[in-house]
FIKOL-51453 format. One line per 5 residues: their letters; for each residue x, y, z of N, C-alpha, C. Coordinates in steps of 0.2 Angstrom, whole numbers, plus 5000, padded with zeros to 4 digits. Each point is the difference from the previous one (the first is absolute). Layout:
! FIKOL-51453
a	X,Y,Z,X,Y,Z,X,Y,Z | ...
END
This chain:
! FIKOL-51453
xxxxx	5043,5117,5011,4997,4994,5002,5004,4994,5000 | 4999,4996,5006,5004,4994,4998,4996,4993,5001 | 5001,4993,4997,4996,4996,4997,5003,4996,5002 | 4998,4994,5005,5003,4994,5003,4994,4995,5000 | 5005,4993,4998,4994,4995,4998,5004,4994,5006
xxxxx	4996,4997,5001,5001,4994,5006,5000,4994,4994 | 5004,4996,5002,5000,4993,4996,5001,4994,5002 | 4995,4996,5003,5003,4994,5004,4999,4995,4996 | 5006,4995,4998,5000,4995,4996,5004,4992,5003 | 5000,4999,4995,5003,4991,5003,4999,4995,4992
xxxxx	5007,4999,4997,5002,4996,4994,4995,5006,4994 | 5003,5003,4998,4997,5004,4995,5005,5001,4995 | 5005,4996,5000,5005,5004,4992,4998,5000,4995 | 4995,4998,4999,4995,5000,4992,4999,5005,5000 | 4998,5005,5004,4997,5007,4997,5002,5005,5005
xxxxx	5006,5000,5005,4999,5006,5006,5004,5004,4997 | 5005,5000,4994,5003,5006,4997,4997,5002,4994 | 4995,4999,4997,4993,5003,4996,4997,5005,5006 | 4998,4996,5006,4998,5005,5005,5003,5005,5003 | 5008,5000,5001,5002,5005,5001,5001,5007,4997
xxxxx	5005,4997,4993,4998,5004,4995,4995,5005,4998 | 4994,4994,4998,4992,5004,5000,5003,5007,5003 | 4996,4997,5007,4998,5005,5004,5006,5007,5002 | 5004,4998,4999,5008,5005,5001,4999,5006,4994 | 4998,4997,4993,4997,5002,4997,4995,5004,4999
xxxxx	4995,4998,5003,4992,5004,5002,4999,5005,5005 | 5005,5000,5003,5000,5008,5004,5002,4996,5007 | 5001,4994,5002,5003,4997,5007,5006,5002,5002 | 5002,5004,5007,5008,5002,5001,5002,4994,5004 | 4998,4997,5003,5004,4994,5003,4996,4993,5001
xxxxx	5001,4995,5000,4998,4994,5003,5000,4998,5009 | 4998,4998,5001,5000,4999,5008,4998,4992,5000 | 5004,4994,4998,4999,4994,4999,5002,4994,5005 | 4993,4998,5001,5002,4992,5005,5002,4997,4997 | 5005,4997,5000,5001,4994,4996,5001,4990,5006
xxxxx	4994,4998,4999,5000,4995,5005,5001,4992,4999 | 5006,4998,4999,5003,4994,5001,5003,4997,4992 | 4997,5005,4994,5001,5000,4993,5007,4994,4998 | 4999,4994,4997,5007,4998,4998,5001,5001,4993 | 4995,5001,4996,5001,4999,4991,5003,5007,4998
xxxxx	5004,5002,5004,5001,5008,4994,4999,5006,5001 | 4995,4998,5005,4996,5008,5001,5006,5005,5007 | 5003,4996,5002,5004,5004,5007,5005,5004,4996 | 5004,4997,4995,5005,5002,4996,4997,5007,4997 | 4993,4999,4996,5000,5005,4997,4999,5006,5004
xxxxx	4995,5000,5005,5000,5005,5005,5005,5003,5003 | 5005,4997,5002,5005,5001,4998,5005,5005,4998 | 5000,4997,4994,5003,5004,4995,4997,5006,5000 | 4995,5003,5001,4995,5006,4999,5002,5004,5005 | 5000,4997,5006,5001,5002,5009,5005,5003,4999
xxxxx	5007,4998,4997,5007,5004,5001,5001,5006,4994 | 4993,4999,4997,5002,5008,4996,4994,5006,5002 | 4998,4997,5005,4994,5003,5005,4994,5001,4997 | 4997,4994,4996,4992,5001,4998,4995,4996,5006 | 5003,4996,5002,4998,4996,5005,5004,5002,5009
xxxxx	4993,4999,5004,5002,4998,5004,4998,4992,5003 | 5005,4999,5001,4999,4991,5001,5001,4999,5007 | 4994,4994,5002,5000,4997,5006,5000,4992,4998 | 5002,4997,5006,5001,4992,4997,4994,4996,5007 | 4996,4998,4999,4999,4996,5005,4999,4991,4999
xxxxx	5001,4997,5006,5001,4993,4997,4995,4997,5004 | 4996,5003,5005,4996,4995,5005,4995,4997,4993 | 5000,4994,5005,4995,4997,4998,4993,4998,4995 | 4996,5007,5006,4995,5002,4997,5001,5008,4999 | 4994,4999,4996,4999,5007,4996,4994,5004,5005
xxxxx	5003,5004,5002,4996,5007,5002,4999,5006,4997 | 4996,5001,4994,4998,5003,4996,5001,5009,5003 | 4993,4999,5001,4999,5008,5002,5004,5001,5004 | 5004,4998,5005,5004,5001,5004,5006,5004,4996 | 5002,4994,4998,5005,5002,4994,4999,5008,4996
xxxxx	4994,4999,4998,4998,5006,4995,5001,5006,5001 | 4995,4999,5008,5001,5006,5003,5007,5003,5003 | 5003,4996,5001,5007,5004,5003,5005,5002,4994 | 4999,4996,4992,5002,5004,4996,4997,5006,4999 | 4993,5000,4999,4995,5006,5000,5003,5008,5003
xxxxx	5001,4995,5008,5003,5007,5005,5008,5002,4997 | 5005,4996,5000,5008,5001,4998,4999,5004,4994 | 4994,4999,4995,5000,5006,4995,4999,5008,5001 | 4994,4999,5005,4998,5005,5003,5008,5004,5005 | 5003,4996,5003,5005,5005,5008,5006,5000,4996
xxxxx	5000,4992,4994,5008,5001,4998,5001,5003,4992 | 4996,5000,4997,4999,5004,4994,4996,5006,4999 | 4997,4999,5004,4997,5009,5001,4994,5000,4995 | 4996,4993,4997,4997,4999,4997,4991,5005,4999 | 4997,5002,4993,4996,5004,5001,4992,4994,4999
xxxxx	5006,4995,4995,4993,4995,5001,5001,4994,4999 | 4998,4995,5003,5003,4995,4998,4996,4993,4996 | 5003,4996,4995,4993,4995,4998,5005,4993,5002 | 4995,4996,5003,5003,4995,5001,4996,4994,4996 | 5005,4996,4996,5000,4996,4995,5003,4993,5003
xxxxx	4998,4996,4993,5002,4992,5001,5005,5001,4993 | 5006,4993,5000,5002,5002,4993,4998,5000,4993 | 4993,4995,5001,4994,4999,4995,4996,5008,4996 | 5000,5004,5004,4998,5005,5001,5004,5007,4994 | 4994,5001,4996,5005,5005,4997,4994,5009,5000
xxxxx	5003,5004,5005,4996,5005,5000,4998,5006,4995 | 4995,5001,4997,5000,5006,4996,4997,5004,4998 | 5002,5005,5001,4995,5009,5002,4998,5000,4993 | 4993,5004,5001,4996,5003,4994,5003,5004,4997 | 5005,5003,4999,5005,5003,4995,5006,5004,5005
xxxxx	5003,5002,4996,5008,5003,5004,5003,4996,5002 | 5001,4997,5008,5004,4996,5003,4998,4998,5006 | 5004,4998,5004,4995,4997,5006,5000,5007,5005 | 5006,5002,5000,5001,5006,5002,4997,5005,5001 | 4997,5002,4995,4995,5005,4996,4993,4998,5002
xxxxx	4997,4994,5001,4994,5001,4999,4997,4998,5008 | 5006,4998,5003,4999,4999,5007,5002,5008,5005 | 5003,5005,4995,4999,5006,5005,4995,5005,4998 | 4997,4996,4995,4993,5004,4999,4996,4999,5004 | 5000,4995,5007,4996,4999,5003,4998,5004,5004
xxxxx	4992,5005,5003,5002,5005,5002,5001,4999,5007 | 5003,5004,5005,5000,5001,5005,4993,4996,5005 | 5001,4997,5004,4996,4997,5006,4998,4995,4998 | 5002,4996,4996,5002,4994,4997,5004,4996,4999 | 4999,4995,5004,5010,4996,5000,5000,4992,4995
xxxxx	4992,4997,5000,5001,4994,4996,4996,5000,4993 | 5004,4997,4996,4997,4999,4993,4999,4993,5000 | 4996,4997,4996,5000,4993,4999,5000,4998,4991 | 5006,4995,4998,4998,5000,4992,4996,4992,5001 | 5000,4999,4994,4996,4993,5000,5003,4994,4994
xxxxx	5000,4997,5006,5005,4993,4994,4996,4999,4994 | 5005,4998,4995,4997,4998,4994,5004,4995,4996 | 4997,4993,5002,5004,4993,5000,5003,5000,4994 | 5004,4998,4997,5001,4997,4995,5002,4991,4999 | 4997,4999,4995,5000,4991,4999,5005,4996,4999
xxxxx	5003,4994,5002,5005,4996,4999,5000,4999,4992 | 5005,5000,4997,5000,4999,4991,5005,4992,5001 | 5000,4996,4996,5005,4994,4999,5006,5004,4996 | 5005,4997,4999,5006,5002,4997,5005,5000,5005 | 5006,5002,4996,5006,5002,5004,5003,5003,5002
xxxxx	4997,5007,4993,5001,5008,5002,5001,5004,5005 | 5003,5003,5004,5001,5004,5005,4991,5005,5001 | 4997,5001,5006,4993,4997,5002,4999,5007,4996 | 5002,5006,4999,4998,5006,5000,5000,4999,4992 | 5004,4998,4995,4998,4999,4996,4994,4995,4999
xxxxx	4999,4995,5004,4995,4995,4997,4994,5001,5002 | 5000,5003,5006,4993,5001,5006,4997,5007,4997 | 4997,5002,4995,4996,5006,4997,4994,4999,5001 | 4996,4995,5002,4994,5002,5000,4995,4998,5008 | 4997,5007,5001,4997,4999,5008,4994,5000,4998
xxxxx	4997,4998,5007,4991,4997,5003,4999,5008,5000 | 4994,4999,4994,4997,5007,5002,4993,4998,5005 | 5000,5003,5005,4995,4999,5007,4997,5001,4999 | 4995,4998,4996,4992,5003,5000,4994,4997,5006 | 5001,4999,5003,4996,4996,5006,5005,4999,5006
xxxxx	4997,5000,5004,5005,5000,5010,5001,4994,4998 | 5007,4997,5003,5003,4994,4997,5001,4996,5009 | 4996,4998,5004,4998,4999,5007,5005,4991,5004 | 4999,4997,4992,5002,4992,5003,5005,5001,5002 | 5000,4999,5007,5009,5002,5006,5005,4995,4997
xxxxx	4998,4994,4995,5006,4994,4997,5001,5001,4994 | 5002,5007,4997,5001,5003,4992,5007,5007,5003 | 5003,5000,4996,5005,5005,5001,4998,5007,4996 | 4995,5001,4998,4998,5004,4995,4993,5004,5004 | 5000,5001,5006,4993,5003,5004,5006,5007,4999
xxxxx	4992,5004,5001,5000,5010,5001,5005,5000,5007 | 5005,5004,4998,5003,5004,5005,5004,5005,5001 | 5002,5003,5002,5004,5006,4999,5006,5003,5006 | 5005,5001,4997,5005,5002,5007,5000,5007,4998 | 5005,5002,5008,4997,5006,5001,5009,5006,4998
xxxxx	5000,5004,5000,5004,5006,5001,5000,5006,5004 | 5004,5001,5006,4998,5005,5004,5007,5004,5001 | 4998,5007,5002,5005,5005,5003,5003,4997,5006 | 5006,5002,5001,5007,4997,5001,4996,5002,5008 | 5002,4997,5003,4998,5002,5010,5003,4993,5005
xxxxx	5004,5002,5004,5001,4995,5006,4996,4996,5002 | 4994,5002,5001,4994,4996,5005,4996,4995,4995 | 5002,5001,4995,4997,4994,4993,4998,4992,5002 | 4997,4998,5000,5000,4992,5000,4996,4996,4994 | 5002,4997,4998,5000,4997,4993,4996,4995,5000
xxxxx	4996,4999,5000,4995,4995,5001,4999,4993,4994 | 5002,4994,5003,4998,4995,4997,5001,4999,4991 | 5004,4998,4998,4997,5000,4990,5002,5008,4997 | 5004,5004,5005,4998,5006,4999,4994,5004,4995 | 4996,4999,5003,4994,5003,4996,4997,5004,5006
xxxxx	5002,5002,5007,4996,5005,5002,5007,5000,5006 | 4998,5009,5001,5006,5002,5005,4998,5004,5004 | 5000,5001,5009,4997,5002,5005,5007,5005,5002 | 4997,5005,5006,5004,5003,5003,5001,5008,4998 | 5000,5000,4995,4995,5007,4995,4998,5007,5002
xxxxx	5001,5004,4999,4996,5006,5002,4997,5002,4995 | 5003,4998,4995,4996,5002,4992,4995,4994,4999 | 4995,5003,4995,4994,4995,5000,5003,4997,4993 | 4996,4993,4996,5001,4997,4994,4998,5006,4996 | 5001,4999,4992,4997,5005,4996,4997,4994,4996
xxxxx	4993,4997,4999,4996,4996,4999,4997,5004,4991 | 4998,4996,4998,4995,5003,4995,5004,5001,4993 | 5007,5000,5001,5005,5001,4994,5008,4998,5002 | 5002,4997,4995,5007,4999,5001,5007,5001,4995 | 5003,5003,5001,5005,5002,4995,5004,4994,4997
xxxxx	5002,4992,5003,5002,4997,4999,4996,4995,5000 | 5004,4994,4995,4998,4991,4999,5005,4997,5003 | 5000,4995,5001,5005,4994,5000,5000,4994,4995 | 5004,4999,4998,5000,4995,4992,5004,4995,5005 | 4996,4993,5001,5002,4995,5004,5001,4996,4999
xxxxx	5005,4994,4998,5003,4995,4998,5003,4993,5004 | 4994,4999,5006,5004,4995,5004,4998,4991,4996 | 4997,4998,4995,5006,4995,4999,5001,5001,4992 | 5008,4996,5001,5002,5002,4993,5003,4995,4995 | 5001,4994,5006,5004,4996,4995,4998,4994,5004
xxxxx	4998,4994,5000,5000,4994,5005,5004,4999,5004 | 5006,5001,4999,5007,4999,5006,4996,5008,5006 | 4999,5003,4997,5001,5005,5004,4995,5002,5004 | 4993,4997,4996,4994,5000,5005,5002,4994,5005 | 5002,4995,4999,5001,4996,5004,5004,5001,5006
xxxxx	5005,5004,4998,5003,5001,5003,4995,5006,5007 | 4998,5004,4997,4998,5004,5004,4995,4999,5002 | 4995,4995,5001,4996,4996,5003,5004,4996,5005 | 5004,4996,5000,5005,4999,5004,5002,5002,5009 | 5003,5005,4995,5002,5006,5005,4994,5004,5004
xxxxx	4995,4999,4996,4996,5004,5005,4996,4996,5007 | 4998,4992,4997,4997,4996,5005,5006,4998,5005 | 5005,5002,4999,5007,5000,5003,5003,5002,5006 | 4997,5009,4997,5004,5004,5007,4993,5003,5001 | 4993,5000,4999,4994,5004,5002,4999,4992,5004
xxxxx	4999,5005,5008,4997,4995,5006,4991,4999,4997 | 4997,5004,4998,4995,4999,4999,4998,5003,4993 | 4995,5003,4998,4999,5003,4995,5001,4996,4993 | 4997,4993,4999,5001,4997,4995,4992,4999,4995 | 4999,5006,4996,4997,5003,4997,4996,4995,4994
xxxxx	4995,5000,4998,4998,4994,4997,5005,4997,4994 | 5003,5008,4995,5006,4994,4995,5003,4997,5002 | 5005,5004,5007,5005,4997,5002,4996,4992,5001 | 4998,5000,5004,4997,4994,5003,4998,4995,4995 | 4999,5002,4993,4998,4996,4995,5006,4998,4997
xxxxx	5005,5003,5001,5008,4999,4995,5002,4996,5003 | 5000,5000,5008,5001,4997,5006,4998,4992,4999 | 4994,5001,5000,4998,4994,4998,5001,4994,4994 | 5000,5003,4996,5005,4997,4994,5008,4998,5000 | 5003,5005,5003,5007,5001,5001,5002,4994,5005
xxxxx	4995,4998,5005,4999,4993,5004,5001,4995,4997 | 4994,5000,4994,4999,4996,4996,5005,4997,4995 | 5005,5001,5000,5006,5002,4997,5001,5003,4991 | 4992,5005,5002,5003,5004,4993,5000,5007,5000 | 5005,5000,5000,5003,5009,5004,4996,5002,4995
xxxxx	5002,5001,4993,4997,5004,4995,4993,5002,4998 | 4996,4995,5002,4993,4999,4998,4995,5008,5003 | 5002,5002,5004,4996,5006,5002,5002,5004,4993 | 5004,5002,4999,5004,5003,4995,4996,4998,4992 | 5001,4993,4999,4998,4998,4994,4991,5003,4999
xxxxx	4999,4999,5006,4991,5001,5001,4998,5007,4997 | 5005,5004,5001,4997,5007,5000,5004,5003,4994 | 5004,4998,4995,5003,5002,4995,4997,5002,4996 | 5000,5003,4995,4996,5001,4994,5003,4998,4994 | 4998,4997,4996,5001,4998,4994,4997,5006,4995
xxxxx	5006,5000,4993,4997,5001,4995,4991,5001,4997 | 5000,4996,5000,4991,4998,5001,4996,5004,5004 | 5001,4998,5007,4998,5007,5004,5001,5004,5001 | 5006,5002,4997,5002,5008,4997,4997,5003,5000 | 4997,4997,4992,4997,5005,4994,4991,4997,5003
xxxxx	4999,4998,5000,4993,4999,5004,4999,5004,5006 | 5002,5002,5005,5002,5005,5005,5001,5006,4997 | 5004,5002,4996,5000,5008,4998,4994,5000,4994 | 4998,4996,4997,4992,5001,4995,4996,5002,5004 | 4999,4996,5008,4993,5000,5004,5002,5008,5004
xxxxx	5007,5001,5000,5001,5006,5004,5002,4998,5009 | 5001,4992,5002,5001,5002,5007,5007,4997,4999 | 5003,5002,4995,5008,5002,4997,5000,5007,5000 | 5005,5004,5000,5003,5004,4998,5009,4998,4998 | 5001,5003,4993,5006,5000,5000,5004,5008,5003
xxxxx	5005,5001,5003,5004,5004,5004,5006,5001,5001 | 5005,5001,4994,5006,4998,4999,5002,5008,5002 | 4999,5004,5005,5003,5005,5004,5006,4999,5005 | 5000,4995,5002,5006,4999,5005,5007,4996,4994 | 4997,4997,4994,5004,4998,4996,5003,5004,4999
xxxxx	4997,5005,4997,5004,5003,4995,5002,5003,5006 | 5000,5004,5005,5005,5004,5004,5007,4996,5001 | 5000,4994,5003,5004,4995,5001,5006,5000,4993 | 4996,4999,4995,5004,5001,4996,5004,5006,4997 | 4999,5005,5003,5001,5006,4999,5006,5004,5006
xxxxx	5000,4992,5005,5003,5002,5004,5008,4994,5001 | 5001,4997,4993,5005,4997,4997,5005,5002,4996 | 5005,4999,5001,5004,4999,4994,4999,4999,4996 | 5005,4999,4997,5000,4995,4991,5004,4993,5002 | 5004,5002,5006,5002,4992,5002,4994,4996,5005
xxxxx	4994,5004,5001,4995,4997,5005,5001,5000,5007 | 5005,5004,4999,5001,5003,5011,4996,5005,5000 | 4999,5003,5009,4996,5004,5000,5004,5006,5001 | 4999,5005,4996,5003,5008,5001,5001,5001,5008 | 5002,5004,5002,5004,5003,5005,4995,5003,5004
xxxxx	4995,5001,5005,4994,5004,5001,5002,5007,5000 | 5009,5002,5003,5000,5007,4999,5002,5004,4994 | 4999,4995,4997,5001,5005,4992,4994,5003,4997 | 5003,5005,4997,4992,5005,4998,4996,4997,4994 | 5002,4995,4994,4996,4999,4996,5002,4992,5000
xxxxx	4995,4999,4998,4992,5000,5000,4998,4999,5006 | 4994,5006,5001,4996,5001,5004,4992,4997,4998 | 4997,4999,5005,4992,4997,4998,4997,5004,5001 | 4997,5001,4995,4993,5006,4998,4993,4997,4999 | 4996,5001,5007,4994,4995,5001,4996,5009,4995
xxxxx	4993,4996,4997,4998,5003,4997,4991,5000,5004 | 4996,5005,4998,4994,4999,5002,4996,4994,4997 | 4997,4998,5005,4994,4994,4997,4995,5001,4996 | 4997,4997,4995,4997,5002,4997,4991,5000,5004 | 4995,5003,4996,4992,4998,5004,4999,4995,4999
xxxxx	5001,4995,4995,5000,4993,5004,5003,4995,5006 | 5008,5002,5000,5004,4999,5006,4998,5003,5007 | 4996,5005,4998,4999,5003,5006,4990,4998,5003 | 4999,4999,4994,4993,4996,5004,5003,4994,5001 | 5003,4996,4999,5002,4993,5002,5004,5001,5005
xxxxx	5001,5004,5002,5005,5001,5007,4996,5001,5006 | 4994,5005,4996,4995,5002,5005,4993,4994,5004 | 5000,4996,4992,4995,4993,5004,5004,4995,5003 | 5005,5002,4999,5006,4992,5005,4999,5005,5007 | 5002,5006,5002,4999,5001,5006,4991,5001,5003
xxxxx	4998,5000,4999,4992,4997,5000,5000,4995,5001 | 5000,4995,4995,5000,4991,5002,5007,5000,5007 | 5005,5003,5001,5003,5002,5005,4994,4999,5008 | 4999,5007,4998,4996,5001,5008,4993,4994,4999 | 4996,4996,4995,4996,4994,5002,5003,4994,5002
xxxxx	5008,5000,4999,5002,4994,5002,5002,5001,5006 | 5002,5006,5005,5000,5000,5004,4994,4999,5003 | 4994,5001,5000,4996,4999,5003,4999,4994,5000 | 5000,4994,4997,4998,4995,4998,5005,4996,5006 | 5007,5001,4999,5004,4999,5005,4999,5000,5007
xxxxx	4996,5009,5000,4998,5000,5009,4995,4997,5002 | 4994,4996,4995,4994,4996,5001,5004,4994,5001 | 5004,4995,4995,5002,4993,5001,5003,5001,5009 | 5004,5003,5000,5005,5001,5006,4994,5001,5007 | 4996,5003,4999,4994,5002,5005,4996,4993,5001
xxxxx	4998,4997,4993,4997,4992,5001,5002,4995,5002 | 5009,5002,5001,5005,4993,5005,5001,5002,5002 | 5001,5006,5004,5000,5001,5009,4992,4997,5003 | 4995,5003,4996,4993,4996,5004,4999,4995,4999 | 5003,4995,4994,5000,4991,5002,5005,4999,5002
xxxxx	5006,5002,5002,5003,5001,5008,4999,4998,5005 | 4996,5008,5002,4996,4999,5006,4995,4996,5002 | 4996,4999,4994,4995,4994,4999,5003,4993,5003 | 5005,4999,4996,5003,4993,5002,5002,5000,5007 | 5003,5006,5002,5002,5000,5010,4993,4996,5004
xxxxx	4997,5005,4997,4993,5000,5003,4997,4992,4999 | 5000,4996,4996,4998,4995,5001,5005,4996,5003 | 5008,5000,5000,5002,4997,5001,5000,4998,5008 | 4998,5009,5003,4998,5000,5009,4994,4997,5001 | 4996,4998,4996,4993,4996,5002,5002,4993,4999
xxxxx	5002,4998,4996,5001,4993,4998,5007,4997,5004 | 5005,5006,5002,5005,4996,5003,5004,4999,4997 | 5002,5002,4992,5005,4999,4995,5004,5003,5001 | 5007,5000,4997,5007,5007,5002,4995,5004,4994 | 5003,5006,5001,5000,5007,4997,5006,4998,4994
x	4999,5004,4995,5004,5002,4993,5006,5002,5003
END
């Protein structure tokens, strides 16, 4: 079997070679990576990985960001130019992780007539300091309740992984993928995602930036709250808002909607030296050995995809009630004589 993951990124050197390693690691044979107008670092690194063949790299520099567009034609290239059996497509914040063995292993246990799995993100909180984020970011939002407010970066959601096919198309946010002859396998999933998109003030800023930047539309309630601040001339303050202090550290894992989660830590460190470089992905040792989860890991994976499928709904309702106050507003507008929205 072979294992290709999609990577579409922009100024990532904080963490794109933890994510490469990671996953090179985890049972991934190749990378298939956009890299879109990146200046801080991240083009070199890619890079450097491309010419010992872990990476395939593409460069684009338009403008705007054409996401799915993008996704999907990486998606296919895995599929025609690697001969790929399955492929996950990821952000660099993104760290994927199978219920035990490897990625490889739990995604060919998938049975036959079935092409999509879905894992389910599980945030992890901003920490202050000035430790490197995977050492300092150990503790996540345990999801006890659908998290619905569109201007919170911490709502239910889940991306997807699908068997390798030409015809793929990658849909939005990568959380669902059409064109399929295989159906999703719903009801269980072999993999999480452990997800780390802000991590430092410079770098949420930064990446809030870049989004309201090259997306023609799609300016999603945080963004548009960072946005608004970043106007205001305080780039950091979205950042500073959502931080977690000390205090509410230990208040949040007392009440429990903390969990401490130092799995990706410890991998990371496992995948270092002693000078604090990262090991070579083709070397045999050390290898990551994902272990099973316990029965309480496993009911807390089981209500997060529960509270999962109700905030979809809740979605499909809000989104149902502004197309009809919408059409509501058209409609007055044509009696009264007003423009239309």
């Amino acid at each position: 079997m072979k294992l290709a993951m999609t990577l579409l990124l922009r100024d990532e050197a904080d963490i794109v070679e933890a994510h490469l390693v990671y996953h090179l690691k985890a049972g991934v044979d190749i990378v298939i990576a956009t890299d879109h107008r990146s200046s801080d670092g991240t083009t070199e690194i890619l890079e450097s990985y491309a010419r010992r063949g872990y990476v395939h790299l593409i460069r684009r520099e338009d403008e705007r960001i054409r996401q799915s567009e993008w996704v999907t034609h990486m998606a296919r290239v895995a599929a025609t130019e690697h001969d790929a059996d399955w492929v996950i497509n990821s952000d660099a914040d993104e760290f994927w992780w199978p219920r035990e063995a490897s990625l490889k292993q739990v995604l060919a246990a998938v049975p036959r007539g079935y092409g999509v799995v879905s894992a389910v993100s599980r945030p992890f909180v901003p920490r202050p300091g000035s430790e490197w984020f995977a050492e300092r970011m150990t503790a996540r939002l345990a999801l006890t309740a659908p998290l619905n407010d569109p201007a919170t970066p911490y709502r239910h959601v889940a991306k997807v992984a699908h068997r390798g096919d030409p015809r793929v198309v990658v849909q939005q946010g990568n959380h669902h993928v059409s064109g399929l002859s295989d159906r999703e396998l719903t009801g269980w999933s072999p993999l999480e995602v452990l997800h780390f998109p802000l991590r430092t003030s410079v770098q949420s800023a930064g990446k809030h930036e870049n989004t309201w930047t090259a997306w023609a539309l799609n300016l999603r309630g945080d963004i548009a709250r960072a946005r608004n601040v970043f106007e205001k001339g305080r780039p950091t303050a979205f950042y500073e808002r959502v931080v977690v202090d000390d205090t509410t550290l230990g208040r949040g894992l007392e009440d429990g909607w903390l969990v401490e989660d130092t799995r990706l830590r410890d991998a990371l460190r496992a995948l270092r030296d002693a000078s604090g470089h990262f090991v070579d992905p083709s070397g045999g040792e050390p290898q990551l050995r994902f272990e099973s989860p316990s029965f309480a890991e496993d009911a807390s994976r089981a209500l997060e995809s529960v509270l999962l499928a109700e905030a979809h709904g809740v979605r499909l309702q809000r989104r149902a009630d502004e197309l009809a106050a919408r059409i509501d507003r058209r409609g007055t507008g044509a009696v009264y004589g007003s423009a239309p929205p």
